[in-house]
ChimeraX commands (.cxc) that place a marker at each C-alpha (Angstrom):
marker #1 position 7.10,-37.34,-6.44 radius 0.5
marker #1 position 4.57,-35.29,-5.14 radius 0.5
marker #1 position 2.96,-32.21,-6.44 radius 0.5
marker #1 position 1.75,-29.03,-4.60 radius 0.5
marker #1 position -0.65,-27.55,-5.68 radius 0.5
marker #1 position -1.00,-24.07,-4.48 radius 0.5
marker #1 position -4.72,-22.40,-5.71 radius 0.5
marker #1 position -4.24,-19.12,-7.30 radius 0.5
marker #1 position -6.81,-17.92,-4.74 radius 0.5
marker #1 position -3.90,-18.15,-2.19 radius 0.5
marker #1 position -2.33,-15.52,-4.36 radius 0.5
marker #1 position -5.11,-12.54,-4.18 radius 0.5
marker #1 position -7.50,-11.59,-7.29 radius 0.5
marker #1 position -5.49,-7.83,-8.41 radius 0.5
marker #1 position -4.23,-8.38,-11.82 radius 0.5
marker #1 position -2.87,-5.48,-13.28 radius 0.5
marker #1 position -4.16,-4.29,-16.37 radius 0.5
marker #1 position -7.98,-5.88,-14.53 radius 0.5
marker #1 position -10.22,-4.08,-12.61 radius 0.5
marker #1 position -8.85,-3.19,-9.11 radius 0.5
marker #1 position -11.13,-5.80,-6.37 radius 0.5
marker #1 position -13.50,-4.04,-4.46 radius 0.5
marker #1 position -13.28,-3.72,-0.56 radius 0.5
marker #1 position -14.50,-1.42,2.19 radius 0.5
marker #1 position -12.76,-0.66,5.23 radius 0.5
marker #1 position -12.96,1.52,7.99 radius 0.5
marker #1 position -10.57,4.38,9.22 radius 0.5
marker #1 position -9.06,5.35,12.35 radius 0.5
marker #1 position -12.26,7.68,12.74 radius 0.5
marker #1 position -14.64,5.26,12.24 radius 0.5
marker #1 position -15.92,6.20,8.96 radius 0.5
marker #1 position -16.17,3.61,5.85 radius 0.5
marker #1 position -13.97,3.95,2.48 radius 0.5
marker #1 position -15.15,1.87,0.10 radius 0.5
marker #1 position -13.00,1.91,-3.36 radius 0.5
marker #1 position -15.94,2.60,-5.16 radius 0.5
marker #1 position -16.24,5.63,-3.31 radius 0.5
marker #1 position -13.28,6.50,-5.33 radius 0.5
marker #1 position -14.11,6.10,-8.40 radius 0.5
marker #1 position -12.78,8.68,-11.36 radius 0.5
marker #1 position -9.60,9.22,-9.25 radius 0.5
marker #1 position -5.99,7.78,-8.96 radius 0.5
marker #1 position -5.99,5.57,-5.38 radius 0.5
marker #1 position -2.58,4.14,-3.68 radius 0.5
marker #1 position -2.65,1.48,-1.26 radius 0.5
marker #1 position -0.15,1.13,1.03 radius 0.5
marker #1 position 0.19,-1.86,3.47 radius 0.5
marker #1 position 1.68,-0.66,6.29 radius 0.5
marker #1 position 3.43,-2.34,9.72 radius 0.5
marker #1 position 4.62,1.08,12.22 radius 0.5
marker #1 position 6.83,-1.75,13.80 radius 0.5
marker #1 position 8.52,-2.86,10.68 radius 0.5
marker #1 position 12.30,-1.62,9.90 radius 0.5
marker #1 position 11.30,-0.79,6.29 radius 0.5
marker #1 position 8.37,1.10,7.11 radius 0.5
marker #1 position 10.43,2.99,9.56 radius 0.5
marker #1 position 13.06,3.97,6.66 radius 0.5
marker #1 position 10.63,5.38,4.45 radius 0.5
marker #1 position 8.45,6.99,7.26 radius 0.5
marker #1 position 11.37,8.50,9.78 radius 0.5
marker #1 position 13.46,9.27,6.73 radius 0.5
marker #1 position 10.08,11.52,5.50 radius 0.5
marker #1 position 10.28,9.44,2.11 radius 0.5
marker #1 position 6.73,8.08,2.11 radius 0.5
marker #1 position 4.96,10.94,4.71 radius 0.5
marker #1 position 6.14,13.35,1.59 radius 0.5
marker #1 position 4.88,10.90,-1.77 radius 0.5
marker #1 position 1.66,11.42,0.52 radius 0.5
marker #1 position 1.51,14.85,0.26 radius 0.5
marker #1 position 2.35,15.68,-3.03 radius 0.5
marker #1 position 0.05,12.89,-4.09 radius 0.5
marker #1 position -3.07,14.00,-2.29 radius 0.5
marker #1 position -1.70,17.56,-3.62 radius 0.5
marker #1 position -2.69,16.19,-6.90 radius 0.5
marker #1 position -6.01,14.98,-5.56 radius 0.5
marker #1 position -4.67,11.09,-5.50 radius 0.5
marker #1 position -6.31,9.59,-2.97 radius 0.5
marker #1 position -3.84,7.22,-0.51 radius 0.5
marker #1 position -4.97,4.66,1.75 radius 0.5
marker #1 position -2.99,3.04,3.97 radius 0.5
marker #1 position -4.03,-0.22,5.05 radius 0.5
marker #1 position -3.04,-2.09,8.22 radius 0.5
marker #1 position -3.57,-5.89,8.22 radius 0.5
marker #1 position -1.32,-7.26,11.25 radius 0.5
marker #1 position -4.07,-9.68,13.42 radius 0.5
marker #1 position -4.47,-8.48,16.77 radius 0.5
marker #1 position -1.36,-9.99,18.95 radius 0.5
marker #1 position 0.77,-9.68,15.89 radius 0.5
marker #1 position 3.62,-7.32,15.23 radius 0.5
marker #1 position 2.39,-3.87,13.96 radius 0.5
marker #1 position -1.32,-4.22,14.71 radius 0.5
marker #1 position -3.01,-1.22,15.71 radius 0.5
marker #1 position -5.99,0.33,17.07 radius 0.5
marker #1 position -7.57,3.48,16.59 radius 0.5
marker #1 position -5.75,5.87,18.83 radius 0.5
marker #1 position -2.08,4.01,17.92 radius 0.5
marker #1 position -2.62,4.65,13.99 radius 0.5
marker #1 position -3.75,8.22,14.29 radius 0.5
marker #1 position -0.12,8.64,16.69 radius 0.5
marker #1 position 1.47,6.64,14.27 radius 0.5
marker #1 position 0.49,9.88,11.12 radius 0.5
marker #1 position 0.84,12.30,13.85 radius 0.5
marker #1 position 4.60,11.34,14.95 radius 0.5
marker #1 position 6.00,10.73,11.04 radius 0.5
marker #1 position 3.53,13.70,9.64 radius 0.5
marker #1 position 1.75,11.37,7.96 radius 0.5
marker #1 position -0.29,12.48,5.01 radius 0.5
marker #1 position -2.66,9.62,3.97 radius 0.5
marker #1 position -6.09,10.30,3.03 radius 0.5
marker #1 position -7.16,7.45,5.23 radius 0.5
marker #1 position -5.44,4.96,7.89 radius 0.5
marker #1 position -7.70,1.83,7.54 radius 0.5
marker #1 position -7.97,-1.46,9.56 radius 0.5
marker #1 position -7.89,-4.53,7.97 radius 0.5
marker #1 position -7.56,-7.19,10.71 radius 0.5
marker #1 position -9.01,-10.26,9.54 radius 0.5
marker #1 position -6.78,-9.70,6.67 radius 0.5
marker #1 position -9.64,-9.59,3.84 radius 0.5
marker #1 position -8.41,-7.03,2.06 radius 0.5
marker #1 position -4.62,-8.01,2.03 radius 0.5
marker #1 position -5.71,-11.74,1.00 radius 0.5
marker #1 position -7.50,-10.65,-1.41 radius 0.5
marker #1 position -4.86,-8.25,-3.38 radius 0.5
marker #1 position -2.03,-10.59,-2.30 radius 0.5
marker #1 position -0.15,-8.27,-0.56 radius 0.5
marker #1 position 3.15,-9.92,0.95 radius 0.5
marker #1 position 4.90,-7.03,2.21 radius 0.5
marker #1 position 5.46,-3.81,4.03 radius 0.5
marker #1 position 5.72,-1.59,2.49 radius 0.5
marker #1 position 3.61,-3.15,-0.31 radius 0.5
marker #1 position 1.98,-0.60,-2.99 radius 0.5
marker #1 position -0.72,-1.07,-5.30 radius 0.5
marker #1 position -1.83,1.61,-7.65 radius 0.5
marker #1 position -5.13,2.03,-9.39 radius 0.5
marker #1 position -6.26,4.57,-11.96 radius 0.5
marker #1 position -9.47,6.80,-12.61 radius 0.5
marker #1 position -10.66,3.95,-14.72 radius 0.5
marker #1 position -10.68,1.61,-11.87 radius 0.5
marker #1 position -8.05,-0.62,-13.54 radius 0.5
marker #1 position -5.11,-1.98,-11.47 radius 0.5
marker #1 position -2.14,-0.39,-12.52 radius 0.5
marker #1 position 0.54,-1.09,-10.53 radius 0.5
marker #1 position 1.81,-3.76,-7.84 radius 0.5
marker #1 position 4.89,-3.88,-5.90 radius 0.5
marker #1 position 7.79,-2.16,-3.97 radius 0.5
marker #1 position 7.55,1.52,-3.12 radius 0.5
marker #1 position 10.82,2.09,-4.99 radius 0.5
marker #1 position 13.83,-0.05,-6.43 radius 0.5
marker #1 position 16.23,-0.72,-3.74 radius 0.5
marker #1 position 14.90,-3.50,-0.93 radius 0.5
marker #1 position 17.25,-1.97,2.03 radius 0.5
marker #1 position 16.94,-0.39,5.22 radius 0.5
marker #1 position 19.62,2.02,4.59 radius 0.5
marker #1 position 18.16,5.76,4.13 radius 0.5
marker #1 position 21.21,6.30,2.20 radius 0.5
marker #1 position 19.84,4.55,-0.39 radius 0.5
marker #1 position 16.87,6.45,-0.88 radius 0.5
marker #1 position 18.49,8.96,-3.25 radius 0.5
marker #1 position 19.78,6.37,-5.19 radius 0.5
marker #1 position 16.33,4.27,-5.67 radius 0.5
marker #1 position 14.04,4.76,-8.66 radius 0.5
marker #1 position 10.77,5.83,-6.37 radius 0.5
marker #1 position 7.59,4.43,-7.92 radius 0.5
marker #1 position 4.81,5.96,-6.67 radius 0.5
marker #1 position 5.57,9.32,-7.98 radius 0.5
marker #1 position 6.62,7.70,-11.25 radius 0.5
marker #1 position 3.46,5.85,-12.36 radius 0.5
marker #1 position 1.21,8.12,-11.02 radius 0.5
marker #1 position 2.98,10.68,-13.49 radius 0.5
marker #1 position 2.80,8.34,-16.20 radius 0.5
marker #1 position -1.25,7.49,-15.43 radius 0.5
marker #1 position -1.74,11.51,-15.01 radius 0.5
marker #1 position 0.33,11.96,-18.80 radius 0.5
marker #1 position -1.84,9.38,-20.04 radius 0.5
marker #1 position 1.52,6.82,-20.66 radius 0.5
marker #1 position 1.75,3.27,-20.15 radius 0.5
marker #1 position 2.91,2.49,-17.13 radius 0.5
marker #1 position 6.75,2.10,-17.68 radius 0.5
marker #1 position 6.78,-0.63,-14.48 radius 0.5
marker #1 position 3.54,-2.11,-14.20 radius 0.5
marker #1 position 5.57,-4.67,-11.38 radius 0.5
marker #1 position 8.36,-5.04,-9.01 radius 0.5
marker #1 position 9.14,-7.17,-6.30 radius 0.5
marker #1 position 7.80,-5.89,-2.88 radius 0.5
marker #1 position 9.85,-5.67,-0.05 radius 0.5
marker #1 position 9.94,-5.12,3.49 radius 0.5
marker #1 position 8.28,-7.51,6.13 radius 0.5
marker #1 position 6.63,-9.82,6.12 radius 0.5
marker #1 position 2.02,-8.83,6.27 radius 0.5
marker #1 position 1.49,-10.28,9.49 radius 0.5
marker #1 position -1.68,-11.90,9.09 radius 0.5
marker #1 position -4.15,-14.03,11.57 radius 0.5
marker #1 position -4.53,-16.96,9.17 radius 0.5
marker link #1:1,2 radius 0.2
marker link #1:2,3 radius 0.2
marker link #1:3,4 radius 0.2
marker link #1:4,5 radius 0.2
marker link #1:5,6 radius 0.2
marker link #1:6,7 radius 0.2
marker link #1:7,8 radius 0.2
marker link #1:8,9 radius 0.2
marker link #1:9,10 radius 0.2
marker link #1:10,11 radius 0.2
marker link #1:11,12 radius 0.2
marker link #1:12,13 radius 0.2
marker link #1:13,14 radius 0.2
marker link #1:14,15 radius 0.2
marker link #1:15,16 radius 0.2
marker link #1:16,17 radius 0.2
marker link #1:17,18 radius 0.2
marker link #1:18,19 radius 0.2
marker link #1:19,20 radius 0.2
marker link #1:20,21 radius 0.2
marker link #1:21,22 radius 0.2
marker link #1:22,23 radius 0.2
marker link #1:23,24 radius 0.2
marker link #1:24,25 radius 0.2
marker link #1:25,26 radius 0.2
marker link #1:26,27 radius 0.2
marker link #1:27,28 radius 0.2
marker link #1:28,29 radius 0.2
marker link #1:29,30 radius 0.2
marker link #1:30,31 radius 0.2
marker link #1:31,32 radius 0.2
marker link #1:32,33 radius 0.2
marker link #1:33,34 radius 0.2
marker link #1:34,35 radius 0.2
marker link #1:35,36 radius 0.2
marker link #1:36,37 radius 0.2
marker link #1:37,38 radius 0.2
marker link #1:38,39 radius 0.2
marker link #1:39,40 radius 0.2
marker link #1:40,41 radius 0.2
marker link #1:41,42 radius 0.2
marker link #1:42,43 radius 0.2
marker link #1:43,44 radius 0.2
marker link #1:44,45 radius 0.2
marker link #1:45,46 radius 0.2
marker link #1:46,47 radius 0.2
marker link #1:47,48 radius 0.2
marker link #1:48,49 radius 0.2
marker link #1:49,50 radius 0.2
marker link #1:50,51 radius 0.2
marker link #1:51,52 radius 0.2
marker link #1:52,53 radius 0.2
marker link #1:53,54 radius 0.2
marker link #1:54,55 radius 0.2
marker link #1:55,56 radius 0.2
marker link #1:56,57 radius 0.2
marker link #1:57,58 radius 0.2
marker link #1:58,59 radius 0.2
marker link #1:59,60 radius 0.2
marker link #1:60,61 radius 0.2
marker link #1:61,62 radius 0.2
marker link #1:62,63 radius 0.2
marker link #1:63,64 radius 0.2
marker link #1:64,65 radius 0.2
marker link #1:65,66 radius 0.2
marker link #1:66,67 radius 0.2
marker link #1:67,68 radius 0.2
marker link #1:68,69 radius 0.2
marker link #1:69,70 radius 0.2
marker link #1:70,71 radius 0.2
marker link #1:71,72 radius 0.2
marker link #1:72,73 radius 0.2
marker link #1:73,74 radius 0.2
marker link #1:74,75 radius 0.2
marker link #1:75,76 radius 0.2
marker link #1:76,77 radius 0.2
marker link #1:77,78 radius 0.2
marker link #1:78,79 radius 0.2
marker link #1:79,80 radius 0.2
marker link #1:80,81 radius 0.2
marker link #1:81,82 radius 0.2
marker link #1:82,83 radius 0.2
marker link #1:83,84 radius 0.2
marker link #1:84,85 radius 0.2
marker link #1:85,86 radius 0.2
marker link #1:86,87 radius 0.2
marker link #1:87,88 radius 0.2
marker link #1:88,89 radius 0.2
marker link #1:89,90 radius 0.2
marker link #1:90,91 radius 0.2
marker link #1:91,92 radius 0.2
marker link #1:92,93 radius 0.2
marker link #1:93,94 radius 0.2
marker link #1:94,95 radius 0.2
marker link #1:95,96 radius 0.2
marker link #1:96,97 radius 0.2
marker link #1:97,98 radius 0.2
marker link #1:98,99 radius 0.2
marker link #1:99,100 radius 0.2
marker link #1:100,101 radius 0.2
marker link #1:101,102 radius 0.2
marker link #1:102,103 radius 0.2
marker link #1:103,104 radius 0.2
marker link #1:104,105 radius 0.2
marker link #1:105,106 radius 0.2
marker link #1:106,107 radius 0.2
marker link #1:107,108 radius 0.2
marker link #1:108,109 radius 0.2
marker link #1:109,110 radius 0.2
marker link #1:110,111 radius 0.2
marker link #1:111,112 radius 0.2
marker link #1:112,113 radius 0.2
marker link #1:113,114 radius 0.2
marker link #1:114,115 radius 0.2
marker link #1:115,116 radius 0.2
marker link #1:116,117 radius 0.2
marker link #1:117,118 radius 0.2
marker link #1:118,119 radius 0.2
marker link #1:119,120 radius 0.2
marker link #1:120,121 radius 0.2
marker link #1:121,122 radius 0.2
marker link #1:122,123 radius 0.2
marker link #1:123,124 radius 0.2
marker link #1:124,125 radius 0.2
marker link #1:125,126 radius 0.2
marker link #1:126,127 radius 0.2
marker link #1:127,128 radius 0.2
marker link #1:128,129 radius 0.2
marker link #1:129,130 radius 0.2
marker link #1:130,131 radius 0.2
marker link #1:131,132 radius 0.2
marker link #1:132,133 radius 0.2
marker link #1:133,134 radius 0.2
marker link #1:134,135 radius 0.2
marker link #1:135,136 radius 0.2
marker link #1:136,137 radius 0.2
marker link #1:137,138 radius 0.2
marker link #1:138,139 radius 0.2
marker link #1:139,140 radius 0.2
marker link #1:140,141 radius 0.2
marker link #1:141,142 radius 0.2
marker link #1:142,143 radius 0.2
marker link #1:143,144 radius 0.2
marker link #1:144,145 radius 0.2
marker link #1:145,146 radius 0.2
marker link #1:146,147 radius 0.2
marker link #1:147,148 radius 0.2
marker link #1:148,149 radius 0.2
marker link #1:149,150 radius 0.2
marker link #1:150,151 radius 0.2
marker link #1:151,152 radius 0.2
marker link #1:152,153 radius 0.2
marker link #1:153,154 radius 0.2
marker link #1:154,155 radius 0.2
marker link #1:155,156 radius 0.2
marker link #1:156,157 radius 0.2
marker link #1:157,158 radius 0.2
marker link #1:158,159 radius 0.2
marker link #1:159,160 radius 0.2
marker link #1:160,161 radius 0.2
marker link #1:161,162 radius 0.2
marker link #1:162,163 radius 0.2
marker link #1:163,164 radius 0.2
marker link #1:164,165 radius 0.2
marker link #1:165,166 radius 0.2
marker link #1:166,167 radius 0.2
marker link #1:167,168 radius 0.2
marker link #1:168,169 radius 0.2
marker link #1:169,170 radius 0.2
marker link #1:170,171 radius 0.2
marker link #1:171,172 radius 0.2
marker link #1:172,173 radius 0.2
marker link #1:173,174 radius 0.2
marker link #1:174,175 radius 0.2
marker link #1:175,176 radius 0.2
marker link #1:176,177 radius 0.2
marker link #1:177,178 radius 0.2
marker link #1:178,179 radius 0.2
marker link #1:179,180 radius 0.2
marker link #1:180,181 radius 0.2
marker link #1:181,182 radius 0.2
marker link #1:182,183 radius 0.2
marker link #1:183,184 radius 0.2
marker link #1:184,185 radius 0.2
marker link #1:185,186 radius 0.2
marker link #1:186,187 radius 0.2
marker link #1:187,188 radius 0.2
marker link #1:188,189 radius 0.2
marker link #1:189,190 radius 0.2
marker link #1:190,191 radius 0.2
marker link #1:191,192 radius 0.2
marker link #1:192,193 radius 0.2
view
């Protein structure tokens, strides 16, 4: 019989309860976020495909445009993070992400590019939607869906235990984090390599 062996490199570095991996990326405006930058706030990464059905749900339906504004409300800072390779489904450019916020009323703090799909590889991001949710501390906190029902139906929206607002709650009230995981759904990242 014959083994795979699959190196746990394969499967990103963020561990929650560890340090959140530092990256920098730049924004549909050209300017640089590094995490660092954001250091003794909450941040929320979102990976995000305009051309995916799920991301469509949760952006047409105003579910995820409206997380974004009450979060930034709060001063969370939420960066959503494109990793599609150019030629692959829901890669964008400059100009097509900041149409992208402008059609759904996006309210991220940032749109950034992540091309050569760096970033995604290295926090193992599968989906999109996929969230990740870090705390002042720096400290991974959170890693998976952006709430608990993996449909396309807006119907269901109502009905779905919505994560975002509910660990960064917990973080804020100084709680563990009642769902540190869930599986993320959506499609698939598409990356280059």
């Amino acid at each position: 019989m014959k083994l795979l062996r699959i190196l746990p490199s394969a499967f990103g570095s963020a561990t929650v309860g560890q340090p959140a991996p530092s990256f920098s990326l730049v924004d549909d405006n050209g300017t640089s976020h590094a995490l660092s930058d954001y250091k003794g706030k909450i941040v929320v990464l979102e990976w995000n495909n305009p051309e995916c059905p799920f991301v469509k749900k949760h952006y047409s339906s105003g579910n995820i445009p409206k997380q974004q504004a009450e979060a930034t409300a709060q001063g969370v800072v939420w960066l959503t993070i494109n990793s599609a390779a150019p030629g692959k489904q829901g890669h964008l450019e400059r100009v097509g992400a900041k149409a992208f916020d402008a059609h759904y009323h996006a309210a991220p703090t940032a749109y950034l590019f992540d091309a050569d799909g760096k970033v995604g590889h290295l926090y193992g991001a599968k989906t999109t939607p996929h969230i990740f949710i870090i705390d002042e501390k720096g400290v991974l906190r959170y890693n998976g869906g952006i709430d608990s029902i993996a449909s396309v139906d807006k119907d269901d929206l109502a009905k779905a235990t919505q994560y975002v607002p509910q660990v960064i709650g917990e973080i804020k009230s100084g709680k563990a984090v009642s769902v540190p995981t869930s599986e993320p759904y959506g499609c698939s990242v598409k990356y280059g390599s």
